[in-house]
KEDO-851821 format. One record per residue (C-alpha): residue in one letter; x, y, z. Coordinates in pm, whole numbers, plus 50000, padded with zeros to 5 digits. Layout:
N
AXYZ
...
This chain:
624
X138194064124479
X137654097424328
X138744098923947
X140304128023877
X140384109923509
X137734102423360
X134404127923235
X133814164023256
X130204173723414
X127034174323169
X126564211223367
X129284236623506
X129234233823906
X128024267224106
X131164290824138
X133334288224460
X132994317924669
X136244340324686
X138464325624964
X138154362325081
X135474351625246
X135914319625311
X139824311325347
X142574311625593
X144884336625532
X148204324025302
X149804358025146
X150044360624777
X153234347024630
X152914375124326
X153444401924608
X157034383824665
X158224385824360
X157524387323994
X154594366623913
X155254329623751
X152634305223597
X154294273823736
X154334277124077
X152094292624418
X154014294024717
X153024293725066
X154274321525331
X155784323625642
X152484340425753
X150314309325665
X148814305825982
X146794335026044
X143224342526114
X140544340425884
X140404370125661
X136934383225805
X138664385426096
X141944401326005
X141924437125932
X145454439925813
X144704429325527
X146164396625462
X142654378325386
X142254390625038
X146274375824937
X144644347025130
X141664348524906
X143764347524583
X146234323724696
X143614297824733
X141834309824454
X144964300524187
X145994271124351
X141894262924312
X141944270623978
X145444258723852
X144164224124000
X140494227523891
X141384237023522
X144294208623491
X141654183823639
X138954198123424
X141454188423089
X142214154623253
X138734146523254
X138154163022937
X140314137122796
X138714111023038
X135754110722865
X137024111322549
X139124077122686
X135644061822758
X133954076322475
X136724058622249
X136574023522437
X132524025622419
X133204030522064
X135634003921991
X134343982122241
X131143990222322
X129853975022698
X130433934422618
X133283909022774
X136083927822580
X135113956622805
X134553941323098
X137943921823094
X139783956723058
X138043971223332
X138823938623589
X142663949123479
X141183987023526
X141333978823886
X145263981823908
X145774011923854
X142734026724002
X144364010824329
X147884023724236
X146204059624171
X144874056224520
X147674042124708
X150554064924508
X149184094424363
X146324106124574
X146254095424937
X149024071925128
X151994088424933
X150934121724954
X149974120225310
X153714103725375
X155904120225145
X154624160225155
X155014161825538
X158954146725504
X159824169825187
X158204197825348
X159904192725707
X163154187625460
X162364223925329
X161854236325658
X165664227325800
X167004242025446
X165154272725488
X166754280225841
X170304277425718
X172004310625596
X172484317225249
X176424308225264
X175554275325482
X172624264725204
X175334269624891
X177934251525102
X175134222125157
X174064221924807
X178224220024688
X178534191924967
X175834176124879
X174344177725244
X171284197825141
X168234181825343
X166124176625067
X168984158524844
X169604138425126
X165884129825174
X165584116024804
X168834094824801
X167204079025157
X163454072424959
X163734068424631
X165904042324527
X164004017824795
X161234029524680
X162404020724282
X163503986324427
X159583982124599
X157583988824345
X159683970724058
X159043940024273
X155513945224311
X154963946823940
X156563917423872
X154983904024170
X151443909524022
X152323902523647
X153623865723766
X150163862123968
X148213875223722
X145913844623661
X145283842724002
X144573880924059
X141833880123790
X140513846123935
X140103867424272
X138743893724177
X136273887823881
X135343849223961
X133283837123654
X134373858123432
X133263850423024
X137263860422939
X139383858323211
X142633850922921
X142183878122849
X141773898523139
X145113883923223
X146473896922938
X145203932723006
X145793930323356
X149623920323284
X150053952723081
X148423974323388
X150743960623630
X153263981623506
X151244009223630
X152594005224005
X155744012523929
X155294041223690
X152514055823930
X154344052124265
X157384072224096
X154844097923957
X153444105524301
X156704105924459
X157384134724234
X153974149724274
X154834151724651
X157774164424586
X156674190524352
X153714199824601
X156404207924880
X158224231924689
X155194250424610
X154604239024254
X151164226624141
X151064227523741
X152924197123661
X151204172223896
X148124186923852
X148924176423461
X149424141123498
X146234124723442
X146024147023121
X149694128923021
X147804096323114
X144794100322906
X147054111522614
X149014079422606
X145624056822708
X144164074322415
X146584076222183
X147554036522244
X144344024522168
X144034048121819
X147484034421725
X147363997321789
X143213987321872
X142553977721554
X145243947321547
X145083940521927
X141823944422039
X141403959222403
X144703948622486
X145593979122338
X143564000222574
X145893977122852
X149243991122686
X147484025622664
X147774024023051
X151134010123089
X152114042822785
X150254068523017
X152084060423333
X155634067823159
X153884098723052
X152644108323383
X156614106523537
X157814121123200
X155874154823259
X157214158423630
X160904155823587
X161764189823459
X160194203123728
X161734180523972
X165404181823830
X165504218323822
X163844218624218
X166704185324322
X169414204924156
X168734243724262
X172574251724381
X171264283324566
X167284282024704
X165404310424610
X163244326824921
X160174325924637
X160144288124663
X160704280825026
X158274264225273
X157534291025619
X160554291925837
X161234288626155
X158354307026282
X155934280126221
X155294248526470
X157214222426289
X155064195626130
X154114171626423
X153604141526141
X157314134726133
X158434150026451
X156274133326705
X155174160726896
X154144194326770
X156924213926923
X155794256126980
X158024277326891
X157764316326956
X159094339326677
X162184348826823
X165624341126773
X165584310526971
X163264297226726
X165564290826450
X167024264326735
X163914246726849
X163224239926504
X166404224326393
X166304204226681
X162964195026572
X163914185826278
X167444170626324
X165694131326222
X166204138625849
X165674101825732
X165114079926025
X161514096526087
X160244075025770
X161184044225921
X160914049626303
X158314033126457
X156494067426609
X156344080126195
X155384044026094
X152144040826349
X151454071626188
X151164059725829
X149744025125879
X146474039225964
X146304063225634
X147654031925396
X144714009825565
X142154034825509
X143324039625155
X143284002525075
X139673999925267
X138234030525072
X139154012924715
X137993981024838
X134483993124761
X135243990324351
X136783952024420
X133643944424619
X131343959824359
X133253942024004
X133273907924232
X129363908524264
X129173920123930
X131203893323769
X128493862923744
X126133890223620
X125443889523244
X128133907323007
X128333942623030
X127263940823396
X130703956623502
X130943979023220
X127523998623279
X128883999823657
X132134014723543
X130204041323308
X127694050023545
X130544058423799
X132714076623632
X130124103623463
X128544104923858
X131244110224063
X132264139223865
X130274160324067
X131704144324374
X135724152124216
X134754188724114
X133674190924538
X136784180924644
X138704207724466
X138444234124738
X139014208525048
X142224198124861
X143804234524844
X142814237625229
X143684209825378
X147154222025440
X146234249625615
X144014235525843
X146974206625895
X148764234226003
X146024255526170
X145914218826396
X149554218526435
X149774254826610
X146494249426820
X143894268826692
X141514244726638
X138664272726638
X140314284826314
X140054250326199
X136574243726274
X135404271926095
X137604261425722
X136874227025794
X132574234225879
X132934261825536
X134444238025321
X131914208125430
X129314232225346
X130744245424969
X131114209424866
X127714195524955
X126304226124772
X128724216224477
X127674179124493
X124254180824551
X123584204324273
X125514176324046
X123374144924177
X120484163624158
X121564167923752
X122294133423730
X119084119723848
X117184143123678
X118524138523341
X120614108423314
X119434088223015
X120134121922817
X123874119822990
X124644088222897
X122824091722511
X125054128222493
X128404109222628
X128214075422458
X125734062522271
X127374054921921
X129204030521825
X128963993821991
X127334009622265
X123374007922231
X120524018922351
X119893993222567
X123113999322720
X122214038222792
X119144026822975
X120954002723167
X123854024923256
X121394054723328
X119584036723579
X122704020923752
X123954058623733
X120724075023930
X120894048324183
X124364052824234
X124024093924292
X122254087524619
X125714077524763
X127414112424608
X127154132124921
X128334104225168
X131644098624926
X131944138824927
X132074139225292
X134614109725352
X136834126825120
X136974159125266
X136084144125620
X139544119425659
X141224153225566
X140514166525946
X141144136126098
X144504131225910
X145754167825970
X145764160226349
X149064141826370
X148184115726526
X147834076726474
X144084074026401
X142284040826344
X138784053526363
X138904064225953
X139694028425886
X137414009326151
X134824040126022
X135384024025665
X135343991725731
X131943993325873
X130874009725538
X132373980125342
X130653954325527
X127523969325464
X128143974425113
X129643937725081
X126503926025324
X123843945425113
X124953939124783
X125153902724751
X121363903824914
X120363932124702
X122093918824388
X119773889924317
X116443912624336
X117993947924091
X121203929223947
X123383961623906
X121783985224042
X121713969524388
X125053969224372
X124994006024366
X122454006624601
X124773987924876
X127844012224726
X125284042124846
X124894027625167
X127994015325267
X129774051525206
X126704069125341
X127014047725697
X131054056425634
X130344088725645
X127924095525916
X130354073126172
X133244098026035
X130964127726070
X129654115326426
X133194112926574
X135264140426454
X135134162626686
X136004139926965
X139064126726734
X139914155926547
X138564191926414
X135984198426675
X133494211726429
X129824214026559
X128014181826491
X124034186426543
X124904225926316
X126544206626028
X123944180826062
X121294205926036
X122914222725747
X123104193725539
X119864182525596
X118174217125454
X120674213125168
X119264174125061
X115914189225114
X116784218924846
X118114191124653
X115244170624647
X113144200624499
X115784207024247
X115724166624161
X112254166624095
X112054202923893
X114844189723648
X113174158623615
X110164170623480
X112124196823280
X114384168623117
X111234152023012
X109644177022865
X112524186022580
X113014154422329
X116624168622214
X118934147822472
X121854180122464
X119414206722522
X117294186622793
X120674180722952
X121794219922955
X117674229723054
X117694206323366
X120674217423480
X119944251323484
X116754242323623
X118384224123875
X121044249023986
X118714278224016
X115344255824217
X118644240824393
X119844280824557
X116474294424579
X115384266924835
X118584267224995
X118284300525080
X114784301425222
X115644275725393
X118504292725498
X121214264925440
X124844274125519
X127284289625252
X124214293325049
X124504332125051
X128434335325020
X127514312624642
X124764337824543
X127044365724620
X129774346524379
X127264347824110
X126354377824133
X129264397024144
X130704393723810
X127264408123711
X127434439423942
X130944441523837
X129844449623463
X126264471123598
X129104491823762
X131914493923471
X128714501623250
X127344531423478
């Protein structure tokens, strides 16, 4: 799983180009209307062509529509890790990387599933499809007809949340009790051998609560996400880290890591606490405003809860089609069409965070602090990987709907862009890792109970695990495509399944010869082999991008990253101060990393140099 929680990045990542030049075209929501800090709002328009190719103008709304909701998500994300690290700084501290540690981090795995399951992947790809197709019917209705729903309590999306959300209270309150009964057994499964298994019972007890708090908060993240409004769920792992945090300062010294276990179960409330303003005031609007209203009738209606995509022609007719599209309000969740649909997406979610219960059971019969220098190494190297993702997380609505209305050559070119930006953003950030990651780890954590012999043994889990970086960057943005097509596809799961048994397969060989760090060399190639299977097949099952050019591309950027590796290697090495080696090789890094890109011509390459340049011409001109 990508955690969106944890550390920020020993370097700042290369600038996104403008979406200008690299976006589909989704109008500004300022130009509506009088410009609001909370919210970005799609437009009827969404589905347009690129901006390169539109001269009327609508790219560069498109541009900064993608660029806020970028940055409102990048910035909130950029806190939440912020706070992240400070999270693992403070266990590290209190802790250090011993069986205390490791028992909180077997109980870790709860909510790291329930941030997978509920916040990130199954319940947003379920829930923002029915709120939004919920939107859609309201916005059709006439102003009188929407005020006479709202008074009659017949408003779509009203009707949608008393349908979900109390069985969806009633689910998940059984599930946690469910797991805090089984406890014992749960830890006995997944960390056999364990020096404290009491008490990672204990701990994992406390996280259980985390499915329930965590399936509501993603609920209401979907929600919010419908309706256009990004700053509140972009927030909550920042409201998680504050109560984690805050937990541990409060109680640790009488509990022990326990505390860090409450911390979670305090950080979940937190997480649901920070969404329900937003939510009430969006559940109890009596009249909708047009500034926070999902595209009308003009717009195929989403094909994920419909069935079908269903055209519709923007005429007057179409206001018909699409209530008739839509008329299924609540029995879409449950019918079995919608429900083939959303098997597939929860099985690939469960496979994909399979890898961390595969990698914490080998790790278990390992000496103490095994797990722990697994868990640091992680979650300072996939930062890169989370940073990547930003852009193909802002997009992947409009190439859902780009899918939807048939222009899959509008598609391929967001979907081969986007591959492109984020394996410039990620390679750049493994490159940094490997070249400098005993000063990382020294910088981040080293005080405290956590030694130098833990640094070295978390550095060198943490370069072998960077080798997998890219693969994980392309199965995140990759089961985006295949996802947005509507239909009920296996091949993500089967795709990651494959990857698992070659992690599982490799790691108990590889285990026995590098302890850790085979582990994260089976982790590197199980989501490498994931990723060239889901590479290999999309365009036969989804976004028909071109295979052997993407290929290609990729291939000169891992060659520009292996000259960047070894340049901020030997840079690293030559400055003793850990901080300032850090900074010097990843400047190194970044600029060796462009320069061979570029002669090598390697795609996107140019649209980043232009990004970095521009602020620079920008001030040559306001100077002259």
């Amino acid at each position: 799983m990508s955690d969106t929680t944890h550390s920020l990045p020993a370097v700042p990542p290369p600038p996104v180009p403008p979406a200008a030049e690299a976006g589909p075209s989704v109008p500004d929501p300022g130009a509506a209307g009088p410009a609001t800090t909370n919210t970005v709002t799609p437009d009827p328009s969404a589905v347009t062509p690129d901006s390169a190719e539109d001269p009327g103008g609508r790219g560069s709304a498109s541009g900064r529509f993608l660029a806020r909701a970028a940055f409102v998500t990048a910035a909130l994300t950029a806190a939440g890790s912020l706070l992240g690290l400070l999270r693992d700084q403070t266990i590290a501290h209190l802790y250090g990387a011993g069986p205390d540690t490791d028992a909180f981090l077997v109980a870790w795995t709860v909510p790291e599933v329930a941030a997978t399951l509920l916040i990130e992947d199954a319940m947003a790809l379920i829930l923002v499809p029915a709120f939004s197709l919920a939107l859609a019917r309201r916005a059709v209705r006439s102003p009188q007809d929407r005020a006479r729903d709202c008074a009659s309590d017949l408003d779509p999306v009203r009707q949608l949340t008393r349908a979900t959300l109390p069985r969806l209270f009633l689910a998940l309150s059984a599930c946690a009790a469910l797991l805090v009964a089984l406890a014992p057994w749960a830890v006995a499964v997944l960390a056999p051998g364990l020096p404290e298994p009491r008490l990672a019972v204990d701990c994992t007890r406390l996280t259980a609560t985390s499915i329930f708090t965590y399936g509501v908060a993603g609920y209401c993240s979907a929600a919010l996400r419908a309706h256009g409004s990004f700053v509140a769920p972009a927030a909550i792992y920042v409201a998680s880290n504050v109560g984690i945090i805050s937990t541990m300062l409060l109680a640790g010294a009488e509990t022990g890591v326990r505390a860090a276990g409450a911390g979670v179960a305090v950080g979940g409330v937190f997480m649901v606490l920070i969404q329900l303003p937003a939510l009430w005031n969006r559940l109890t609007e009596r009249r909708p405003t047009s500034g926070h209203e999902p595209p009308p009738a003009t717009e195929t209606p989403p094909a994920v809860l419909t069935g079908t995509p269903v055209p519709v022609p923007a005429t007057a007719t179409a206001t018909t089609a699409t209530v008739t599209a839509a008329a299924p309000l609540t029995a879409p969740l449950t019918s079995p069409v919608v429900l083939g649909l959303l098997v597939p997406v929860i099985a690939f979610a469960l496979s994909r965070q399979s890898q961390v219960l595969i990698e914490r059971f080998l790790a278990a019969p390992l000496p103490a602090g095994a797990i722990s220098h697994l868990n640091y190494a992680q979650k300072v190297a996939q930062i890169p990987m989370t940073l990547s993702l930003m852009l193909c997380t802002v997009t992947f609505p409009v190439v859902a709907r780009a899918m939807a209305a048939g222009e899959t050559d509008r598609a391929r070119r967001r979907v081969e862009r986007d591959l492109a930006l984020a394996g410039i953003i990620v390679l750049i950030g493994a490159a940094t890792v490997i070249s400098c990651a005993p000063q990382i780890i020294e910088v981040l954590f080293q005080r405290g109970e956590f030694h130098a012999a833990d640094t070295a043994a978390t550095a060198a889990v943490m370069r072998v695990y960077a080798l997998g970086l890219l693969g994980h960057t392309l199965v995140g943005a990759l089961v985006r495509c295949y996802f947005s097509a509507a239909r009920p596809l296996w091949f993500p799961a089967l795709a990651m399944t494959a990857g698992l048994a070659l992690t599982g397969g490799a790691g108990a060989l590889l285990v026995g010869v590098w302890g850790v760090r085979g582990i994260a060399a089976a982790n590197a190639l199980g989501i490498t082999l994931t990723a060239v299977l889901m590479l290999g097949a999309l365009r036969r099952h989804s976004v028909p991008v071109r295979t052997r050019h993407m290929t290609g591309g990729l291939a000169k950027l891992g060659a520009a990253a292996a000259a960047a590796t070894g340049s901020g290697w030997l840079c690293a090495a030559l400055v003793p101060s850990p901080a300032l080696a850090t900074l010097t090789a990843g400047l190194v890094v970044t600029v060796v990393f462009l320069v061979v890109a570029r002669a090598l011509k390697a795609p996107e390459t140019d649209s980043v140099l232009r990004s970095l340049a521009r602020p620079f011409s920008r001030k040559l001109a306001d100077a002259r």
